[in-house]
C-alpha positions in Angstrom: -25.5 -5.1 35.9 -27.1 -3.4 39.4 -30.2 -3.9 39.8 -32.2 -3.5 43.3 -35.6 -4.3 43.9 -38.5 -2.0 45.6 -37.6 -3.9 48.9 -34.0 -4.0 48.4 -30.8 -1.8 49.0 -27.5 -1.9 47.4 -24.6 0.5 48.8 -21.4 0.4 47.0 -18.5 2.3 48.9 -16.0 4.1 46.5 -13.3 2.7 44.1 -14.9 -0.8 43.4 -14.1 -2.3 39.7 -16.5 -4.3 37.9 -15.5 -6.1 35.6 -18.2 -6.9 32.3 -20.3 -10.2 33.6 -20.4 -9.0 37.2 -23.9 -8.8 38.6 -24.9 -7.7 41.6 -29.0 -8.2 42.4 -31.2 -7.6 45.1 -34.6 -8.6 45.4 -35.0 -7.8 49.2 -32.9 -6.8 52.4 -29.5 -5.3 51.3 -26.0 -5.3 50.1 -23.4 -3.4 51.5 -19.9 -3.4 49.1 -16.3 -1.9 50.9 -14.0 0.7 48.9 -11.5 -1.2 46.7 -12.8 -4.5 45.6 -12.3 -6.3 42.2 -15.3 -8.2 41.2 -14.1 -10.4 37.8 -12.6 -10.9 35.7 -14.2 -14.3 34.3 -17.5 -12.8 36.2 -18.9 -12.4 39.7 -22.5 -12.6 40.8 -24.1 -11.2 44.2 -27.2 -12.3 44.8 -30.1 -11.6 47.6 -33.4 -13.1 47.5 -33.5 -11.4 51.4 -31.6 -10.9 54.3 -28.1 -9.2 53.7 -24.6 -10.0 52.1 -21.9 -7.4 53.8 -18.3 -7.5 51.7 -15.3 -5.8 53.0 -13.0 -3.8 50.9 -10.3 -4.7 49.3 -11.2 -8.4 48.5 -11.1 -10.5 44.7 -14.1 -12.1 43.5 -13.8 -13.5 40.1 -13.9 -16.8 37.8 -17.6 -17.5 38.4 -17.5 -16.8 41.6 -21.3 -16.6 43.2 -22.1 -14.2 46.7 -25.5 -15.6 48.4 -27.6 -14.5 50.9 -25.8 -14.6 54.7 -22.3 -13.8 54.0 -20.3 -11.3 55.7 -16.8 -11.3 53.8 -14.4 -9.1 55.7 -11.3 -7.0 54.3 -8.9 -8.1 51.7 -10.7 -11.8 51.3 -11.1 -13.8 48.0 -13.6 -16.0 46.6 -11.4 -17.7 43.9 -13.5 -19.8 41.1 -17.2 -21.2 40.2 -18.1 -21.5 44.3 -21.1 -20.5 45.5 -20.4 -19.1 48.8 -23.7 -18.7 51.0 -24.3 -18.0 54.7 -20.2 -17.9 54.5 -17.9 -15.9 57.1 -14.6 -14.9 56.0 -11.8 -13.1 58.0 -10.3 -10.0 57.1 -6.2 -9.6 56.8 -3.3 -8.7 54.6 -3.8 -9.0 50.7 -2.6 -11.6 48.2 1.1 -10.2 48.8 1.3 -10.1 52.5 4.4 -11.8 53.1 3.3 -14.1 55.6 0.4 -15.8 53.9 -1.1 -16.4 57.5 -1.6 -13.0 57.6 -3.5 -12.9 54.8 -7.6 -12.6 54.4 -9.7 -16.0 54.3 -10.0 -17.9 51.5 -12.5 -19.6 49.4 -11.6 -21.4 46.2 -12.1 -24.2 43.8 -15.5 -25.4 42.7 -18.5 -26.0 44.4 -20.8 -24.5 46.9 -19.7 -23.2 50.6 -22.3 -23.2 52.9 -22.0 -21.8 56.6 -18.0 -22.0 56.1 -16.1 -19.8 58.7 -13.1 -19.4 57.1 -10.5 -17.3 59.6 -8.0 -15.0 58.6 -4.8 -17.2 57.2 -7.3 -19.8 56.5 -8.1 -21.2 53.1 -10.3 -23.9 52.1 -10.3 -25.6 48.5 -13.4 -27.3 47.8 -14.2 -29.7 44.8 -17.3 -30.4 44.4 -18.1 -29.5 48.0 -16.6 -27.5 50.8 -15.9 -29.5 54.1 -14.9 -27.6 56.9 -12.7 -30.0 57.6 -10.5 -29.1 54.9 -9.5 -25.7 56.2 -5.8 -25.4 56.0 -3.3 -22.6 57.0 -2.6 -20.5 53.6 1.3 -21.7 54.8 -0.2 -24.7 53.7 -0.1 -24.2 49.7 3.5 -23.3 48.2 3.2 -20.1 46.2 2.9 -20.2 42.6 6.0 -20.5 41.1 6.9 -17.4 39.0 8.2 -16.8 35.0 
């Protein structure tokens, strides 16, 4: 679902995929969406009550995962999981298989809500329950996932 309000704009660049339970809703300022982005699956809200929300291109969004007013998401980042990222920075860099994971776009996943995180490129930062800047790690950090 897209809906924009009287006061509110919504640009979506080209090549975005949606998956069902992704919403994106303004009620004032706007949203500017990149080319190339995958919003689900498991769902994806953006929502803007005012101000503006800019995401990159090329970047994940899915499991839950909630875009609030402030953020500016740069290319290829993820927000991975039920977090509710608001008034959130995250660095652009190389996708998911960028061999050098330090290279690789910032970062948010796990559960919670991320507010005024600055999450650089190679960064990533798992909250539970919360989201302490603190807890910013490297991406070299986590091992990758071991495959079948």
């Amino acid at each position: 679902m897209i809906e924009a309000v009287t006061r509110a704009r919504v640009a979506i660049g080209p090549n975005n995929v949606f998956w069902p339970g992704t919403v994106l809703y303004a009620a004032a300022g706007e949203i500017v969406i990149g080319a190339g982005n995958a919003f689900g699956s498991g769902g994806a809200t953006v929502r803007l009550e005012e101000a503006r929300i800019r995401i990159g291109s090329f970047g994940r969004y899915r499991d839950e995962a909630t875009i609030l007013a402030g953020c500016d998401l740069g290319d290829v980042e993820r927000v991975l999981g039920p977090v509710q990222a608001q008034d959130c920075v995250l660095g652009g860099g190389g996708s998911h298989a960028e061999p050098d994971p330090d290279a690789r776009g910032g970062v948010h996943k796990g559960v919670g809500r991320a507010r005024g995180q600055r999450v650089r490129r190679g960064e990533v930062i798992l909250g539970e329950g919360r989201f302490d800047a603190r807890e910013i790690k490297p991406q070299s950090h986590y091992p990758p996932p071991k495959r079948a």
